[in-house]
Backbone bond lengths (Angstrom), bond angles and torsions (degrees), N, CA, C in turn:
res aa  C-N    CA-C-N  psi(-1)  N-CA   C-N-CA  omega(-1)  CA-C   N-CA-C  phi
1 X - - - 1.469 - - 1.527 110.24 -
2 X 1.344 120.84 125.04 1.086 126.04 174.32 1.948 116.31 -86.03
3 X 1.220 103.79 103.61 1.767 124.87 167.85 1.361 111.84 -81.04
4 X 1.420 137.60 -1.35 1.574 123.46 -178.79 1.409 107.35 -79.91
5 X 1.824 123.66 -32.05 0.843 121.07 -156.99 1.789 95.83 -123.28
6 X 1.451 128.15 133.49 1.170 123.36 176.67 1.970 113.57 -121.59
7 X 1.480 102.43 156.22 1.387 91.57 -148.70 1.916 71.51 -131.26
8 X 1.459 115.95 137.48 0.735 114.78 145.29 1.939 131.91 -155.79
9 X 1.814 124.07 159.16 1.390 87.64 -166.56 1.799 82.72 -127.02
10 X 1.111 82.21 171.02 2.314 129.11 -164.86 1.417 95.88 -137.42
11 X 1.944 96.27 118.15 1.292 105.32 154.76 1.923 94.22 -92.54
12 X 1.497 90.43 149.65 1.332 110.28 163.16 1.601 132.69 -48.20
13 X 0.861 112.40 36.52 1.579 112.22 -164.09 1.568 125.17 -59.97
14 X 1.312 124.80 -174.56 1.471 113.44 157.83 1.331 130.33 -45.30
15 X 1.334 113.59 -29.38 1.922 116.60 -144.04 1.638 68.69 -99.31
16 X 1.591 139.67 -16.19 1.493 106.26 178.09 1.107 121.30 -105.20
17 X 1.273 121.07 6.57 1.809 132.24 -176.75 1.354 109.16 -94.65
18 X 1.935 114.38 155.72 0.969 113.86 165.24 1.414 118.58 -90.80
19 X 1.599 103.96 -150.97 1.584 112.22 175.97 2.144 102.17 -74.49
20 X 1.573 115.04 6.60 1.470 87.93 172.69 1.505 98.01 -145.20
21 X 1.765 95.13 46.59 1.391 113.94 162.86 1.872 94.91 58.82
22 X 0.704 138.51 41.88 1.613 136.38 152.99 1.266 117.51 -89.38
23 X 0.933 133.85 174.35 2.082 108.95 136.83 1.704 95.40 -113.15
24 X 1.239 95.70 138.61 0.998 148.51 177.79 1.752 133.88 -48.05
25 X 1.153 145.88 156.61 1.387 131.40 -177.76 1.695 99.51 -55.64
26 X 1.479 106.36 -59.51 1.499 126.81 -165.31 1.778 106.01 -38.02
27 X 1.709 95.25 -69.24 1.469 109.31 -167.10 2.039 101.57 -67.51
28 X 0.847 113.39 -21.88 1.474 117.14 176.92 1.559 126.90 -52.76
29 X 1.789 85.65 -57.47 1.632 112.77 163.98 1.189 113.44 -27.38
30 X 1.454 98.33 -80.75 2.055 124.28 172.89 1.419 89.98 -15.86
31 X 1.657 116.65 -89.85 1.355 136.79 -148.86 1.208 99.20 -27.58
32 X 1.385 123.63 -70.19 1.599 140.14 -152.51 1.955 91.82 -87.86
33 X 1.379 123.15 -22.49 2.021 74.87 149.28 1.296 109.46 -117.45
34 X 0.842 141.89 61.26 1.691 164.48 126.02 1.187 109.34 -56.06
35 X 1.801 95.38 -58.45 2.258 95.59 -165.06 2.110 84.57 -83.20
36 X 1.192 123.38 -20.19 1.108 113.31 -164.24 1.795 110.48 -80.16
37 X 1.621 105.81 -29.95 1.637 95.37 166.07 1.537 114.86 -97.15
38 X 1.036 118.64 -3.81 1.575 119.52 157.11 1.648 110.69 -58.69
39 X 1.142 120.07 -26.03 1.230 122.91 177.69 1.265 131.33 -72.40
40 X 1.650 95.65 -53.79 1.474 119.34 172.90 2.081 110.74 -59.98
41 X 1.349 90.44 -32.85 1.554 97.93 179.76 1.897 111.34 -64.80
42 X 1.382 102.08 -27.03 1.487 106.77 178.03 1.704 113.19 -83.53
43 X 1.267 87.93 -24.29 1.952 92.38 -171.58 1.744 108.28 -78.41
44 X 1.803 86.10 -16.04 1.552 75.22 -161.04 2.123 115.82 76.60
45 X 0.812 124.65 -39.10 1.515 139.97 -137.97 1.681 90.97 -56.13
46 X 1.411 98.35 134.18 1.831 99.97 178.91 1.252 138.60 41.33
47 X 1.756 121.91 21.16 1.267 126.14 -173.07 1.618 103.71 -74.77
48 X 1.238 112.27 132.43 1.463 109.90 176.94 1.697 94.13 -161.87
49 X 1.415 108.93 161.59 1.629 106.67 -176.73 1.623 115.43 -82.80
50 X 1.337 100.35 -3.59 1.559 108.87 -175.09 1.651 107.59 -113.54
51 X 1.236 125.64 2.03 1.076 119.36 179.23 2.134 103.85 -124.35
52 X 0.975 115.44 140.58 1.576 128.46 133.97 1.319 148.67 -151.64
53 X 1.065 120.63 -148.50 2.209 95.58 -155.58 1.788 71.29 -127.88
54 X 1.328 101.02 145.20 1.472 118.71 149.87 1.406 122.36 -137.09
55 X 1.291 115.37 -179.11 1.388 125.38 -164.34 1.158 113.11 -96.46
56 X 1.777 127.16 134.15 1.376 103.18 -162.42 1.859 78.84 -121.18
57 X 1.065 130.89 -24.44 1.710 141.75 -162.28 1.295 108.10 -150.50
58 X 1.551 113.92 147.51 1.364 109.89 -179.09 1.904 107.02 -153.68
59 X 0.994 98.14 124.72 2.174 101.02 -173.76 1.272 84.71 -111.64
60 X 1.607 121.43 135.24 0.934 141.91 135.78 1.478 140.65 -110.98
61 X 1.142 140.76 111.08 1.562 146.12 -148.84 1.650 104.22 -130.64
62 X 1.211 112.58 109.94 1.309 123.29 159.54 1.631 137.57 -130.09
63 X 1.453 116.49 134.01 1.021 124.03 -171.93 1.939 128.80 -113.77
64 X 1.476 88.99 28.57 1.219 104.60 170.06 1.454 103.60 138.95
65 X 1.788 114.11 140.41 1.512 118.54 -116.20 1.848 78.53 -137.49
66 X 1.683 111.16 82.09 1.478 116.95 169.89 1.797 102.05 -10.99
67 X 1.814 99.68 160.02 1.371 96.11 -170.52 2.319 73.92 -132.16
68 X 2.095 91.99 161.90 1.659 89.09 159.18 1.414 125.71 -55.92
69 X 1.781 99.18 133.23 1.562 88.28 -176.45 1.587 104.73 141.20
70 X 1.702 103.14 -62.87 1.338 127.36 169.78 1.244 113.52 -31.34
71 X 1.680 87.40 141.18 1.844 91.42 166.64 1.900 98.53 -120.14
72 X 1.087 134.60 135.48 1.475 134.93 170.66 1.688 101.10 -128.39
73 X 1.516 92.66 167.74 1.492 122.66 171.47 1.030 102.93 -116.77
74 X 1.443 116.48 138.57 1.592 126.82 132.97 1.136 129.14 -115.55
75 X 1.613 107.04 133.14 1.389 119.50 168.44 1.586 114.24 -111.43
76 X 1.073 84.06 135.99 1.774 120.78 -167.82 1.947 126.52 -111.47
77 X 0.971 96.29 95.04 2.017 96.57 -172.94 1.644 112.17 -123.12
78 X 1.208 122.71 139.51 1.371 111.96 150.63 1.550 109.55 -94.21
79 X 1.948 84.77 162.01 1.812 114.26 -168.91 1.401 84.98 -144.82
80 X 1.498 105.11 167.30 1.435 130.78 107.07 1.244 160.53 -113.43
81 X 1.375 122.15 173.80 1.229 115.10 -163.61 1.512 119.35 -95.79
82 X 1.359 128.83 -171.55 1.571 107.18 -168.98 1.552 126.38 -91.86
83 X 1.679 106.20 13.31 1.351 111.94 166.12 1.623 108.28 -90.54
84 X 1.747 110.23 -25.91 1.521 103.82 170.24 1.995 88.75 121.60
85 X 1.044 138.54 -10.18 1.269 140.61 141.78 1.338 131.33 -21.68
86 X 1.413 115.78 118.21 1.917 104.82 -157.52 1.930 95.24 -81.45
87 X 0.889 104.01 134.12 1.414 125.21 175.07 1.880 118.45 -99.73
88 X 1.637 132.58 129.20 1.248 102.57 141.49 1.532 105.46 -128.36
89 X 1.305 93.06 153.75 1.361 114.76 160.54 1.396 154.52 -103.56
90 X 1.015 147.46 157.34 1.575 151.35 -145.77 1.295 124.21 -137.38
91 X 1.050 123.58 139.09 1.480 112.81 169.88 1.742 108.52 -150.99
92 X 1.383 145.73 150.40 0.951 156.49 -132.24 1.135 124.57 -157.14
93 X 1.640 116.23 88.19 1.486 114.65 -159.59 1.661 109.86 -101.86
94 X 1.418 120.05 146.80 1.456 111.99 179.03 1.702 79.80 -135.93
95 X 1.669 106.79 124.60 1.516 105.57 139.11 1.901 76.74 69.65
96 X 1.275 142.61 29.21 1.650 131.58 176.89 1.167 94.12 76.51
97 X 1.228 137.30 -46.51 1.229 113.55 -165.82 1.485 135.46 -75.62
98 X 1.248 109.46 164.20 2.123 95.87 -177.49 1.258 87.03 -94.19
99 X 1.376 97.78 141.17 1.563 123.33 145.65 1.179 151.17 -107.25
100 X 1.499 95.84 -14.04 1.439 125.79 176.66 1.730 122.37 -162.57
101 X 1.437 108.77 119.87 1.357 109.33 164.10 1.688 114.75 -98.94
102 X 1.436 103.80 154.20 1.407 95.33 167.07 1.946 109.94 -140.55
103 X 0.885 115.95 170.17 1.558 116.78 -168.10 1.315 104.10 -141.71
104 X 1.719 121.78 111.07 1.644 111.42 -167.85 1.688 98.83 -126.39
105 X 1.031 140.06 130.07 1.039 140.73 133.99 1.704 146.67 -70.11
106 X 1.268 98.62 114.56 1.568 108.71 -157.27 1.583 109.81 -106.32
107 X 1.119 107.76 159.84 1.850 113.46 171.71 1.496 102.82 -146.42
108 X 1.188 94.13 169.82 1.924 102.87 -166.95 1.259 91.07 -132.90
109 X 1.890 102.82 131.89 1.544 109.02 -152.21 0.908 90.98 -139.05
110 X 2.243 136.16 135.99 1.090 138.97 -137.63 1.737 75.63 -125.97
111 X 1.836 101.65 98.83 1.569 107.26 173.38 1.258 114.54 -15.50
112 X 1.706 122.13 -89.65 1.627 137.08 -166.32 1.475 101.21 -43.64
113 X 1.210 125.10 -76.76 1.351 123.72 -175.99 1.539 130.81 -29.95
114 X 1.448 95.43 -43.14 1.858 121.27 -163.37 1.462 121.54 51.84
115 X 1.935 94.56 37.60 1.669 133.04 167.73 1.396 113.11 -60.49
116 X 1.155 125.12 110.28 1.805 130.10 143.30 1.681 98.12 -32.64
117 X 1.187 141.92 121.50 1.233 115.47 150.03 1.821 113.13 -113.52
118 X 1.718 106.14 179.95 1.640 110.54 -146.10 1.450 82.63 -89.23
119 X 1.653 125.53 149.48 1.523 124.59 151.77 1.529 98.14 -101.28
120 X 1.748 80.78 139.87 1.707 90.20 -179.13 1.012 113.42 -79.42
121 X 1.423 128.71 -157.55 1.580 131.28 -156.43 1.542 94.61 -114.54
122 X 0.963 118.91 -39.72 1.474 136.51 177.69 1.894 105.57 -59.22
123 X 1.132 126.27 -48.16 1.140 122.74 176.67 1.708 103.74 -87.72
124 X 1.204 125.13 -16.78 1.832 110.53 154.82 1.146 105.85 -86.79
125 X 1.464 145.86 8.77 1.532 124.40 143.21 1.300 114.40 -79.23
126 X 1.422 136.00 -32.08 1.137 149.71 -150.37 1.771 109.63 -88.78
127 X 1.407 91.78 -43.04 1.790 104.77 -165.23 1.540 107.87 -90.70
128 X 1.967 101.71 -44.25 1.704 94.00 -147.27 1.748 89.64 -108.24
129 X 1.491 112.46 -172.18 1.202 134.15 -152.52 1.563 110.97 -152.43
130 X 0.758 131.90 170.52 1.383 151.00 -154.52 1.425 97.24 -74.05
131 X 1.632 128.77 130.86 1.397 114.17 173.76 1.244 119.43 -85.11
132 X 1.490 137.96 133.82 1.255 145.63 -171.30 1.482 108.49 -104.86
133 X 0.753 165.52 -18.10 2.007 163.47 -150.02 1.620 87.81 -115.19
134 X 1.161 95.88 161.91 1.505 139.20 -163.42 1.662 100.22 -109.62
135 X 1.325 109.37 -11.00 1.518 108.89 -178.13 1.099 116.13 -144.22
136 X 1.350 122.42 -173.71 1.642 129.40 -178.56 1.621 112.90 -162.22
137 X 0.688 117.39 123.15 1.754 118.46 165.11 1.490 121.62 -12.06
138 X 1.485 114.79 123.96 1.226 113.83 -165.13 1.819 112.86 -118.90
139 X 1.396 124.89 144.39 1.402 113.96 176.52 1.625 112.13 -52.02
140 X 0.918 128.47 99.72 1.835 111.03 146.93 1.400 127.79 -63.70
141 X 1.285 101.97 126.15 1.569 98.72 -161.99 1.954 105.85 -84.91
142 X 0.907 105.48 168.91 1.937 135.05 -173.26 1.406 92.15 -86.68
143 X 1.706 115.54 137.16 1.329 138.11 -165.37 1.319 80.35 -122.15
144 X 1.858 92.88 157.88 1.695 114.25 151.76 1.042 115.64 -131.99
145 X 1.486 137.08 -19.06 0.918 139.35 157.98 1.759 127.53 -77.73
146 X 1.376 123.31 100.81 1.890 112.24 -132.82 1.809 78.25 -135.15
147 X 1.025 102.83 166.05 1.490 120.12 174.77 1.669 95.25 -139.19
148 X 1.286 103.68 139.29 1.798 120.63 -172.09 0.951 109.03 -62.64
149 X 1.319 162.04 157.99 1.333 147.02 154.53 1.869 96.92 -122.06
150 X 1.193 107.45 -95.87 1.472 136.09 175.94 1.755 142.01 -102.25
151 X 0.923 126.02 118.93 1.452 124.73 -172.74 1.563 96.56 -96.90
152 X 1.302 126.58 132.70 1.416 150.73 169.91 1.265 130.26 -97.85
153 X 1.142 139.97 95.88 1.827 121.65 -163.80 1.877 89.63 -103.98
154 X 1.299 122.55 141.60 1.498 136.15 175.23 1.377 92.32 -74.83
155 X 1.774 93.70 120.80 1.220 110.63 163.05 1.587 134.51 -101.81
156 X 0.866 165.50 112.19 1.502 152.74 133.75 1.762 99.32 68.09
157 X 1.464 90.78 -77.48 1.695 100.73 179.51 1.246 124.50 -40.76
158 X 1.246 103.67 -61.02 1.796 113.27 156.49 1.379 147.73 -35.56
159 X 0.987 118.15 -18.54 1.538 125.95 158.20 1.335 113.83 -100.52
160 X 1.172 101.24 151.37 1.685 142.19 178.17 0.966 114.16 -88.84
161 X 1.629 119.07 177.68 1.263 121.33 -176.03 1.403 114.15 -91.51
162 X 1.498 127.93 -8.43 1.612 118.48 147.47 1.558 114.68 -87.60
163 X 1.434 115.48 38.05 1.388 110.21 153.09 1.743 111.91 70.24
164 X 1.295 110.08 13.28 1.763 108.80 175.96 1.332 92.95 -122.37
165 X 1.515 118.28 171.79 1.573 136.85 156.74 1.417 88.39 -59.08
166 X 1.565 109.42 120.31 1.430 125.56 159.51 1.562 110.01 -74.53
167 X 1.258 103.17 137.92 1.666 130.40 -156.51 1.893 102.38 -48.85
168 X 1.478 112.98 -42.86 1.607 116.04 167.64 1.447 117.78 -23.28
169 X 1.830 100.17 -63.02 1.288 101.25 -156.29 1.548 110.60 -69.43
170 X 1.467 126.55 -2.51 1.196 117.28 -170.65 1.699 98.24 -68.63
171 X 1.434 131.76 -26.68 0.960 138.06 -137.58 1.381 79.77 -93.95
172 X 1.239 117.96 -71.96 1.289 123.17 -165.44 2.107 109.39 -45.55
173 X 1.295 70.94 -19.78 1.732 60.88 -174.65 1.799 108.12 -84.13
174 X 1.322 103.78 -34.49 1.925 104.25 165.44 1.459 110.99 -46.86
175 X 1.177 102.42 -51.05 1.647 94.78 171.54 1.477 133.98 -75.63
176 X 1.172 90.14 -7.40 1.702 103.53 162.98 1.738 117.49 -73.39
177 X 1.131 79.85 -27.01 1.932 92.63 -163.66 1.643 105.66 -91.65
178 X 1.537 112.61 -4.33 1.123 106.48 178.50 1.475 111.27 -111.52
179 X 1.719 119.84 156.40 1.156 117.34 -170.76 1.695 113.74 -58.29
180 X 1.037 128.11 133.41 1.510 140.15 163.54 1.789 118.27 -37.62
181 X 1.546 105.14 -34.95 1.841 84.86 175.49 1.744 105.40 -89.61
182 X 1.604 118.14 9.98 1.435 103.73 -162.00 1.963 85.64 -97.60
183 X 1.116 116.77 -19.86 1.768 101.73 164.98 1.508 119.74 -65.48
184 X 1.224 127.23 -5.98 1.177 145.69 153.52 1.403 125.06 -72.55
185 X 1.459 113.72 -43.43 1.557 116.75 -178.15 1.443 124.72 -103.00
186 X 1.931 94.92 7.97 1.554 81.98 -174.64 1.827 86.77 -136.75
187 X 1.665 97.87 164.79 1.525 99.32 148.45 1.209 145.53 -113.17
188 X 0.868 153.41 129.19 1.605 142.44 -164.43 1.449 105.32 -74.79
189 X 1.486 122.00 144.15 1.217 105.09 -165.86 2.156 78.33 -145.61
190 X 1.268 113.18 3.65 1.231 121.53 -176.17 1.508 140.45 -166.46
191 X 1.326 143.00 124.81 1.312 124.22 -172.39 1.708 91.99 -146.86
192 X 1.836 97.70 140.15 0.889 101.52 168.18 1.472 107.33 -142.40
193 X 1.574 117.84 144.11 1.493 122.34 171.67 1.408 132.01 -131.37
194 X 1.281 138.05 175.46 1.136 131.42 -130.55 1.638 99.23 -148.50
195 X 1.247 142.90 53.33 1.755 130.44 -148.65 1.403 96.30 -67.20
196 X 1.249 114.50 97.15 1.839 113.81 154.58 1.922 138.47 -32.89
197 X 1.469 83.35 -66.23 1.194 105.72 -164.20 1.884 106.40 -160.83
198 X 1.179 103.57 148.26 1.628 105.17 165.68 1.245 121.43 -73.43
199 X 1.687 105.70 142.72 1.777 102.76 172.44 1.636 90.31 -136.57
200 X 1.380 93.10 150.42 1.449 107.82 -176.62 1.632 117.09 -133.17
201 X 0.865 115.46 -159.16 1.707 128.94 -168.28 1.427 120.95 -53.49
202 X 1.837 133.63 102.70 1.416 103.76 -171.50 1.494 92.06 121.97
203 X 1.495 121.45 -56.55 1.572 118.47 -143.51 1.857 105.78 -81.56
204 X 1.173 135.62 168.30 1.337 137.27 -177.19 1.514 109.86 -118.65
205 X 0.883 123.75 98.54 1.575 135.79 177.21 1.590 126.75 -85.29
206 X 1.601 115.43 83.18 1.391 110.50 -162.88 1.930 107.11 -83.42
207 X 1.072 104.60 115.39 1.715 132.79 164.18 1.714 110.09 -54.31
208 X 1.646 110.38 102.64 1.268 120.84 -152.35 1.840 104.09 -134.28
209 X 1.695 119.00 111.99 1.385 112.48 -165.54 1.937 93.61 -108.37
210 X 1.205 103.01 138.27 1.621 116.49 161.91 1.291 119.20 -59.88
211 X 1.629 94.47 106.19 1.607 93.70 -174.26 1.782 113.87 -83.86
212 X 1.133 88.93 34.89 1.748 87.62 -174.77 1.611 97.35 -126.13
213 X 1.127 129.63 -5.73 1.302 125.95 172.57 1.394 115.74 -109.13
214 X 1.664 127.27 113.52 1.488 143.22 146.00 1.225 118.99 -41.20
215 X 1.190 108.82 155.51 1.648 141.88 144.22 1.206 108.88 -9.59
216 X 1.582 135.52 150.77 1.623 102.07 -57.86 1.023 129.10 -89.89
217 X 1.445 107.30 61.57 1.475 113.76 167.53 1.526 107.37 -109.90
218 X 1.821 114.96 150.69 1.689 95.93 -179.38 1.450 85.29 -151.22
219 X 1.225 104.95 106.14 2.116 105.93 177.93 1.513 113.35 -117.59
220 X 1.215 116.59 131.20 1.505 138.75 -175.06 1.281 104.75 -121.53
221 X 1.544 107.88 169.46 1.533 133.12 -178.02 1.687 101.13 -147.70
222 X 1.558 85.78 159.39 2.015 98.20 -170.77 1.492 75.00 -115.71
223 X 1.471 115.91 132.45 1.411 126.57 155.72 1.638 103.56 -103.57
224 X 2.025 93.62 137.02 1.958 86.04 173.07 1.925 99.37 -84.04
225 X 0.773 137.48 111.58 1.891 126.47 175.81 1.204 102.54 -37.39
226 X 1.506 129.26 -41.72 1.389 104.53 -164.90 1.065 111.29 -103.30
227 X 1.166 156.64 51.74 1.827 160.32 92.05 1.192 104.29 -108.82
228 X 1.567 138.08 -0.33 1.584 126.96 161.70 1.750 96.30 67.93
229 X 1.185 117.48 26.37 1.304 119.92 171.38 2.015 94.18 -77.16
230 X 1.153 94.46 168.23 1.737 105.01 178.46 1.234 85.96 -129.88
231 X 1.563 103.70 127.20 1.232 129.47 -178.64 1.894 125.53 -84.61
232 X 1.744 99.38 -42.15 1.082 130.14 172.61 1.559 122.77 -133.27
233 X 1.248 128.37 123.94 1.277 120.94 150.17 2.225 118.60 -90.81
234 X 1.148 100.35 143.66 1.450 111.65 -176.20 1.542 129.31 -106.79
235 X 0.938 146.61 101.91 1.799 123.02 170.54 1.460 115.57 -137.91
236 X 1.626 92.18 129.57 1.905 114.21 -166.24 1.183 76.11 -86.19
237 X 1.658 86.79 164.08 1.545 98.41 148.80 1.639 99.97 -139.75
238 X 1.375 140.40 106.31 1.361 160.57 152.51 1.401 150.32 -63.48
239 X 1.408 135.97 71.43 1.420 100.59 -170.82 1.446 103.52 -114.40
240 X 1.629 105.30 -179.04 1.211 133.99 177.80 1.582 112.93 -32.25
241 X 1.828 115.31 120.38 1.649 90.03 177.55 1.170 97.35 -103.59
């Protein structure tokens, strides 16, 4: 049985569409780590109560945004990249066709400590596979010049089962912060993010867009208020449909 590569399918239902019956950046997210801990659940690979993997970068590329109704696949593999960085990747079939790649970069973090730890060489022969994408996760860079959008306080809902705002909701919250008829007037044709730092239960996260960058480019930052640390940097890329 081959475990490098995981295949899994999603009917389109309600719980994954938005308000114009698509699904959505938000509900998309979900999907792809859904098929991505379904995976990990088959590999077994590094489960321990003191260790889990988080997201340090994330590329997302889409070329047309399943509608309710849909049936898709995802396939799901780890790689790495050419510094030696564990990578996974995504791909998103509707009807055979791709619709979406994505490119995530992960690290395995020794809870107590709040340790990076090393993957051996032996578990990238064992786990990962040949890299397939054309891309890889890119820095988004830190603004100073910011326009306010939204303040966020972590709710209940928001955490996961390692106890941080799971990486989704950051998304959901960009789209919170943006006006309501522009999910109507635009398309996403890209998202990319940047995981800073953890925020958890309690904390206020102000949603901050670069007022020096145009169309179709649209880049934000998560400020924590209380050390004004930036949690996340963001950049869509959108145009006119």
């Amino acid at each position: 049985m081959d475990i490098k590569t995981f295949k899994q399918q999603y009917e389109v239902s309600l719980f994954f569409v938005n308000s114009q019956q698509n699904v959505g950046l938000y509900q998309l997210l979900n999907i792809l780590q859904d098929a991505a801990f379904r995976h990990a659940m088959v590999t077994k690979y590094q489960q321990s109560p003191n260790v889990y993997w988080v997201l340090t970068r994330q590329s997302l590329q889409v070329t047309r945004w399943p509608r309710l109704g849909d049936h898709i696949e995802v396939q799901t593999w780890l790689s790495t990249d050419e510094r030696g960085f564990l990578l996974r990747e995504y791909k998103v079939y509707l009807n055979e066709e791709v619709v979406c790649e994505c490119s995530t970069s992960v690290a395995k973090l020794d809870v107590k400590a709040k340790k990076i730890l090393a993957i051996s060489q032996d578990d990238v022969l064992k786990y990962t596979t040949e890299k397939q994408l054309s891309f890889t996760p890119k820095k988004v860079q830190r603004f100073t010049e910011a326009e306010l959008l939204k303040t966020f306080s972590v709710r209940n809902s928001d955490i996961d089962f390692n106890q941080h705002v799971n990486n989704t909701v950051y998304a959901k919250w960009i789209l919170d912060a943006v006006s309501y008829d522009k999910h109507f007037k635009y398309k996403l044709l890209s998202y990319e993010v940047n995981f800073l730092c953890e925020t958890h239960l309690g904390e206020e996260i102000q949603i901050q867009k670069d007022s020096t960058v145009g169309e179709p480019k649209f880049v934000y930052q998560g400020v924590r208020l209380s050390d004004n640390k930036i949690v996340l940097t963001v950049e869509i890329e959108a145009v006119p449909k």
